[in-house]
C-alpha positions as CSV (number, residue, x, y, z in Angstrom):
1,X,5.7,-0.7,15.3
2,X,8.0,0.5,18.5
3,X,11.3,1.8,16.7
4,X,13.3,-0.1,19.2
5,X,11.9,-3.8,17.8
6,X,14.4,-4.7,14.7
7,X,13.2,-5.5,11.8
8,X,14.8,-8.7,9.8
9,X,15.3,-7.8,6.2
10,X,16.8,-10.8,5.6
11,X,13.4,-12.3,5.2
12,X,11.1,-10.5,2.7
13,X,8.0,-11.6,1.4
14,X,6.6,-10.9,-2.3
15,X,3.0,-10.4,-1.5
16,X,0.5,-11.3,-4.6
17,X,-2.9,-10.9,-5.8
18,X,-3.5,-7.9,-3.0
19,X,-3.0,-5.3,-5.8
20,X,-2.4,-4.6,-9.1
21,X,1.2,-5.2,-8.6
22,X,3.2,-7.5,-6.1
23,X,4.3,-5.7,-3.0
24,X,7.2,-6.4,-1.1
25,X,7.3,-6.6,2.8
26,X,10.0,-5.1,5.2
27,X,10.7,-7.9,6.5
28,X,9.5,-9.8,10.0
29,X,9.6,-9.4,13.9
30,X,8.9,-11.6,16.6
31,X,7.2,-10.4,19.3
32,X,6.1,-12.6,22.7
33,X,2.9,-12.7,23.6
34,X,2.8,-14.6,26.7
35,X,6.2,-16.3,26.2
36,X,5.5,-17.7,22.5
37,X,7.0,-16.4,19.6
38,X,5.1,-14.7,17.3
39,X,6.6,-13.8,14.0
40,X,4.8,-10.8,12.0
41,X,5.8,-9.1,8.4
42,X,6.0,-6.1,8.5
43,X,4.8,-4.0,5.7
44,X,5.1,-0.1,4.7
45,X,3.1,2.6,6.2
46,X,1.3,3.4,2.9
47,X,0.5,-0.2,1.9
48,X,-1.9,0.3,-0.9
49,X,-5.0,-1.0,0.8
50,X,-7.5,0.0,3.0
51,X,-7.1,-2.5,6.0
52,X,-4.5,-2.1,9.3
53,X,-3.5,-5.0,9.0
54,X,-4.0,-9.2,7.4
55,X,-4.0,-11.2,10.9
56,X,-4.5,-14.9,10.2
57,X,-4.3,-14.5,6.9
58,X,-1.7,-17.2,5.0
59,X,0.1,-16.0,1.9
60,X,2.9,-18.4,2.0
C-alpha cells in the first residue's frame, strides 16, 4: 500500500474463522479504479496466512 493513501481507522473489521484467533484489520482505503470507488481493508504485513490477499471474499 503507497504510504501517501490514508488509512481510516475509524473502521476496523474483526475478522473470524481465518485463524485460530480473530484478527483485527487496519482499517479501509478507497481507491478509484476507473472513477468508482473501491473500498479495501487493509490488514497487517504479517497477517497469519499464506495468501496476498482475500479479493471478493465477504466477511461482513
Amino acid at each position: 500500500l503507497n504510504p501517501t493513501i490514508p488509512i481510516d481507522k475509524q473502521q476496523i473489521l474483526k475478522l473470524k474463522g481465518i485463524t485460530e484467533k480473530a484478527v483485527d484489520t487496519l482499517g479501509i482505503v478507497r481507491i478509484y479504479f476507473f472513477s468508482t470507488p473501491v473500498t479495501f481493508h487493509v490488514i497487517d504485513n504479517h497477517f497469519p496466512i499464506a495468501q496476498q490477499g482475500i479479493l471478493g471474499s465477504s466477511f461482513f
